[in-house]
C-alpha positions in Angstrom: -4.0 -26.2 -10.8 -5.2 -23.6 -7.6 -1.9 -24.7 -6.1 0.0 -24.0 -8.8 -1.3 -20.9 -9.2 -0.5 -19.6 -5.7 2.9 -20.8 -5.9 3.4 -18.9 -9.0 2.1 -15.6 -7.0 4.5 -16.1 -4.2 7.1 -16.8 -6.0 6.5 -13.4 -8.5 5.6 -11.5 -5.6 8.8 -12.8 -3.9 11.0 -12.0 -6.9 9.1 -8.3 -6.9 10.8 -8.1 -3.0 14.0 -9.1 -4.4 14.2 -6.2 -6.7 12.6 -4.0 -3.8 16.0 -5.0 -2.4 18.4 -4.0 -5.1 16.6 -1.4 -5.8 16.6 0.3 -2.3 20.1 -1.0 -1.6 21.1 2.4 -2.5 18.6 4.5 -0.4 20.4 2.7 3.0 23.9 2.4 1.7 24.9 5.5 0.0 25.5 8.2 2.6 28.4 5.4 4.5 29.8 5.0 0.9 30.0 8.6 0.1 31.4 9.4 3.3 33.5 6.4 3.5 33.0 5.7 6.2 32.2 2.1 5.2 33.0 -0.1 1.9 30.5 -1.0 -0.7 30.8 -4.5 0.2 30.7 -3.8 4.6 27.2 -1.6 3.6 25.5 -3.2 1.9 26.2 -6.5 3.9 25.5 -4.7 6.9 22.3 -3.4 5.1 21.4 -6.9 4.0 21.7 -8.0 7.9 19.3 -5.2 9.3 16.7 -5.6 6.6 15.9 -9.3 7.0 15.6 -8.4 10.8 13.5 -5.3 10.4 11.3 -7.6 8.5 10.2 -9.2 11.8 9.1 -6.0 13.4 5.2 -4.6 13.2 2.3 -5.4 10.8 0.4 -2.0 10.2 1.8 -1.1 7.0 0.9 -4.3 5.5 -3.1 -4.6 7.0 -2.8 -0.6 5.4 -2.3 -1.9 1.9 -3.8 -5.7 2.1 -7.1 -4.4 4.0 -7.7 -1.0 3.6 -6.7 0.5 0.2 -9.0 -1.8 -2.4 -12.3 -3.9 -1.1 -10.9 -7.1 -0.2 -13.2 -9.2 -2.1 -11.9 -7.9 -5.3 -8.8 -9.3 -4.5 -8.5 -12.2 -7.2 -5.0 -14.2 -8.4 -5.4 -11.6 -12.2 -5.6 -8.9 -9.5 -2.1 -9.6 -7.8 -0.4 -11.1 -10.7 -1.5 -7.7 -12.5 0.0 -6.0 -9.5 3.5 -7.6 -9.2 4.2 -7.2 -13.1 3.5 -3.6 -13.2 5.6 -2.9 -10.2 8.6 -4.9 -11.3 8.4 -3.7 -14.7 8.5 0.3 -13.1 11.1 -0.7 -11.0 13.6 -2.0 -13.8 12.4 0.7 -16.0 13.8 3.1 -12.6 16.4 1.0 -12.0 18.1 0.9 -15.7 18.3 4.8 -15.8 19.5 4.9 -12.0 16.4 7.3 -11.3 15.9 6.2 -7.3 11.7 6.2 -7.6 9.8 4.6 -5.0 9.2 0.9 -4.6 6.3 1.4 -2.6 4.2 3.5 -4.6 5.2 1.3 -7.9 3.2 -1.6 -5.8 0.8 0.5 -4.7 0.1 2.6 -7.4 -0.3 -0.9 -9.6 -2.8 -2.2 -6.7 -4.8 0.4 -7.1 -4.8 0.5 -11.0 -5.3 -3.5 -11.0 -7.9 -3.0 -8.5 -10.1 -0.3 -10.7 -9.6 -2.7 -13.8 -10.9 -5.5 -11.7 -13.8 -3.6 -10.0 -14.1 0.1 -11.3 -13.3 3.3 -9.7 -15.2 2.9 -6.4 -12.9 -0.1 -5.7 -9.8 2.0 -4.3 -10.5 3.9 -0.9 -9.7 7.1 -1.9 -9.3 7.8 1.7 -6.6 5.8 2.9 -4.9 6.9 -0.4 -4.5 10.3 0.5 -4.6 10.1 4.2 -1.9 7.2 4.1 0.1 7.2 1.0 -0.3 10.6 -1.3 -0.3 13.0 1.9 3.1 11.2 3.8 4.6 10.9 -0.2 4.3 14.7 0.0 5.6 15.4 3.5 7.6 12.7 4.4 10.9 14.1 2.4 10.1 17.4 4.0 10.3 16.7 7.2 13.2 14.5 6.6 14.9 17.3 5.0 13.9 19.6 8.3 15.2 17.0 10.4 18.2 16.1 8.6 18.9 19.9 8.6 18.6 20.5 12.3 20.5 17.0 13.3 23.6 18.4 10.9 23.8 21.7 12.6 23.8 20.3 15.9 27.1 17.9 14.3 28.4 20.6 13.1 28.4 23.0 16.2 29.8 20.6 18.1 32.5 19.6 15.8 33.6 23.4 15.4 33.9 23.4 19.5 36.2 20.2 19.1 40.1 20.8 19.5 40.8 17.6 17.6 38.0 17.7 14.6 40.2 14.8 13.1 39.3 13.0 16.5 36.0 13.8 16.2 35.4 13.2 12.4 36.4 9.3 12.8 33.7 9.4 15.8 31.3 10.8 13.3 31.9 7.5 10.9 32.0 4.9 13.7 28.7 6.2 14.8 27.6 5.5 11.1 27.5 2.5 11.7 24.8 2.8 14.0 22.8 4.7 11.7 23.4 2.8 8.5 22.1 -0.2 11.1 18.7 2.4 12.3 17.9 2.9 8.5 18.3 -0.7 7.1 16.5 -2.2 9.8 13.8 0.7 9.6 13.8 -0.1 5.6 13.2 -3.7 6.6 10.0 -3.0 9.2 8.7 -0.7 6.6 9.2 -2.2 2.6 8.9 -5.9 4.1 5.7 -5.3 5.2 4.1 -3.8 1.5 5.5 -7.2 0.2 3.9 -9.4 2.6 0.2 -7.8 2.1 0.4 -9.2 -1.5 1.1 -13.0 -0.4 -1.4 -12.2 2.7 -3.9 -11.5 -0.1 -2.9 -14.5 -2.3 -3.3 -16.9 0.7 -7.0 -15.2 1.3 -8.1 -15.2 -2.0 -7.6 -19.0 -1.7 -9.1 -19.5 1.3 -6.1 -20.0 3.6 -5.8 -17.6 6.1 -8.9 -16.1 7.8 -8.7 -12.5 6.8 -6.1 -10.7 5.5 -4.4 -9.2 8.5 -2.9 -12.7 9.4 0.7 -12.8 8.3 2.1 -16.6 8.6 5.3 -16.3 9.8 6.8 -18.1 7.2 5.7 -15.2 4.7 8.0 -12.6 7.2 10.8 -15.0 6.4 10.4 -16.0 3.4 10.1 -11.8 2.4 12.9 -10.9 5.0 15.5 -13.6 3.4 14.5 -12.3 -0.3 14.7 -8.7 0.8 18.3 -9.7 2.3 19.4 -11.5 -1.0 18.2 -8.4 -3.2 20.5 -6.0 -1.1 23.4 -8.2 -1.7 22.6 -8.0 -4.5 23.4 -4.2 -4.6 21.8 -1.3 -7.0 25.6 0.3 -8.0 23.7 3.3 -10.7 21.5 4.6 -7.9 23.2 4.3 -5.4 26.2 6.4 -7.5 23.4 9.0 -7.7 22.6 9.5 -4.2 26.2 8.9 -3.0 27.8 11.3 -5.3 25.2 13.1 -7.9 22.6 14.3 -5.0 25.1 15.8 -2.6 28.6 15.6 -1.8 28.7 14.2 2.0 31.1 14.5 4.6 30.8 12.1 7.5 28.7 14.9 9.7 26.6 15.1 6.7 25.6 11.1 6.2 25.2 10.4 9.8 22.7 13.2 9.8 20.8 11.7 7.1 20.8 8.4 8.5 19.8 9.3 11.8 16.7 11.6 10.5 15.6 8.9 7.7 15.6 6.0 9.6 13.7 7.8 13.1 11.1 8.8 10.2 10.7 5.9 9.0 10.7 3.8 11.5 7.9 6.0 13.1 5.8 5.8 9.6 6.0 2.0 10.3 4.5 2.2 13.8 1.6 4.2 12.6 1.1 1.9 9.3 2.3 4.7 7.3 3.9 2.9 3.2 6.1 5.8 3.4 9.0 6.0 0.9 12.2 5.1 1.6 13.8 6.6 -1.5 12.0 9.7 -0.5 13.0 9.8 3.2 16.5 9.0 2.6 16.8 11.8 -0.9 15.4 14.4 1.1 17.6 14.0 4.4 20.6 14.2 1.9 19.4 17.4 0.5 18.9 18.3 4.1 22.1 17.6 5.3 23.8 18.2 2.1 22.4 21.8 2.1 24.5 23.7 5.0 27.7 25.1 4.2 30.1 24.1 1.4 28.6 20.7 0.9 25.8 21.6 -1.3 22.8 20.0 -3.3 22.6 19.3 -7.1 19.6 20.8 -7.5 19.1 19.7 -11.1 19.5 15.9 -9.8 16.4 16.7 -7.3 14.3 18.2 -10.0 14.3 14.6 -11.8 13.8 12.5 -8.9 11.0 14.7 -7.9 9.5 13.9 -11.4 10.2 10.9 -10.9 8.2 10.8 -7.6 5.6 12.8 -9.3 4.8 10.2 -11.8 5.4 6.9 -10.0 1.9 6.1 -8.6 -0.4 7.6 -11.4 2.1 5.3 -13.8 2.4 2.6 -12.0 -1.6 2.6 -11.8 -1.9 3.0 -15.7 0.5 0.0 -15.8 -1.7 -1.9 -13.4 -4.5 -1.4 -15.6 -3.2 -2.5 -18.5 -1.1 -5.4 -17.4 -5.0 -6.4 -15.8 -6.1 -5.6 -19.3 -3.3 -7.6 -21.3 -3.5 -11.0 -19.1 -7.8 -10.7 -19.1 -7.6 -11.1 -23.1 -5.2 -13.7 -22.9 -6.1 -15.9 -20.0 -9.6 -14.4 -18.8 
């Protein structure tokens, strides 16, 4: 029965990194498509490629969620399968209206509101909330819009110096190739790793693996190949409102995007940072959407900043009372 159990956690948790990939598909793909410099079908491919081998790369973001944002021992299979539901069921809420919310923060947001069913308040280290997740939510698409910002106007400058800016433009797209491959595998280091904490906790709840900063490496694979199959998978509404509602991007514009949200995240990864991809990626766009004629649809931004506003204290409500809901039926 024990066995069963666990292989019903994996597999949910494995389906919840499936929809982390269609979901997110859009956050890596839509700057190439709206520039076209690539195809639906080469991006997201492409996408699918980098992810599953980003997915090999670094384990701090996942010993930051499986180890240091709820006590360990409160870790139970109601706990996790609490956890999983409430994030997949924010994500397809998200993901029907096309709002590009954060993946991350569903699933942590749920951990900690599964955790505080499980255990009370004191479960959650408050700490590592703000220092690691609510403090980089609020600054990451800052800085990605600073750096976004700064990377366009250096494009820009040197296009304008150009005597062939046709040249130069198709230079601009080859080289988003490059950065559509920098931000996919950076996606892949970083969202991977929030997955794999959850079957890291499964296998230590029941006994498996000595502590839970021991990722088997068939649990890389297994999330790297499910992450890969999700971005085939594709996400078409959001990634139509980054490519086209957000900001209307030229190929300067999207390779400056790319290039700032994949160095950012890719640095969050190293310092076990569960920073946002959605966020990273929406606020190099309004970076590098903002200069010149290109502009920003401001009203878009004002609903995915809602939207980021509300993820983490609703995906901890839901955590609670999924936790709630399967405690009265199966506690």
């Amino acid at each position: 029965m024990s066995s069963l159990l666990l292989i019903a956690i994996i597999a949910i948790a494995l389906l919840f990194v499936f929809i982390n990939g269609f979901h997110d598909t859009a956050n890596v793909v839509a700057t190439p498509i709206a520039t076209r410099s690539l195809s639906p079908y080469q991006a997201i491919t492409l996408a699918a490629i980098f992810n599953f081998i980003g997915a090999f790369f670094g384990t701090g973001v996942a010993t930051t969620i499986s180890k240091g944002l709820i006590d360990a021992n409160l870790v139970t299979h109601m706990v996790l399968i609490s956890t999983l539901l409430a994030a997949i069921v924010w994500n397809l809420i998200t993901w029907a209206f096309g709002i590009p919310s954060s993946s991350s923060h569903a699933l942590i947001g749920a951990l900690a509101g599964a955790g505080i069913a499980a255990g009370g308040v004191k479960s959650v280290n408050y700490t590592t909330l703000v220092d690691k997740v609510i403090i980089p939510m609020v600054f990451s698409p800052i800085v990605a819009f600073v750096l976004a910002l700064i990377i366009v106007l250096i494009v820009m400058r040197t296009l304008q110096n150009n005597a062939k800016p046709r040249k130069a433009n198709n230079f601009i797209r080859e080289l988003q190739v490059l950065s559509t491959s920098l931000l996919s595998f950076s996606h892949g280091s970083n969202d991977a790793q929030k997955n794999m904490s959850i079957i890291v906790m499964a296998l230590f709840s029941f006994g498996l693996v000595p502590n839970v900063s021991v990722i088997p490496t068939w649990v890389t694979i297994l999330c790297g190949i499910a992450m890969a199959g999700g971005t085939m998978a594709g996400g078409m509404k959001i990634i139509r409102t980054l490519s086209s509602r957000l900001a209307k991007l030229r190929p300067a514009n999207g390779f400056a995007a790319e290039l700032s949200s994949g160095a950012l995240i890719f640095a969050a990864s190293h310092f076990g940072l569960p920073v946002s991809t959605t966020q990273a990626v929406s606020g190099s766009i309004m970076g590098a959407g903002s200069t010149g004629s290109v502009g920003v649809n401001w009203s878009v931004v004002r609903q995915m900043v809602t939207a980021w506003t509300l993820t983490l204290p609703s995906c901890m409500l839901l955590g609670v009372g999924v936790y709630k809901l399967i405690h009265v039926f199966f506690g």
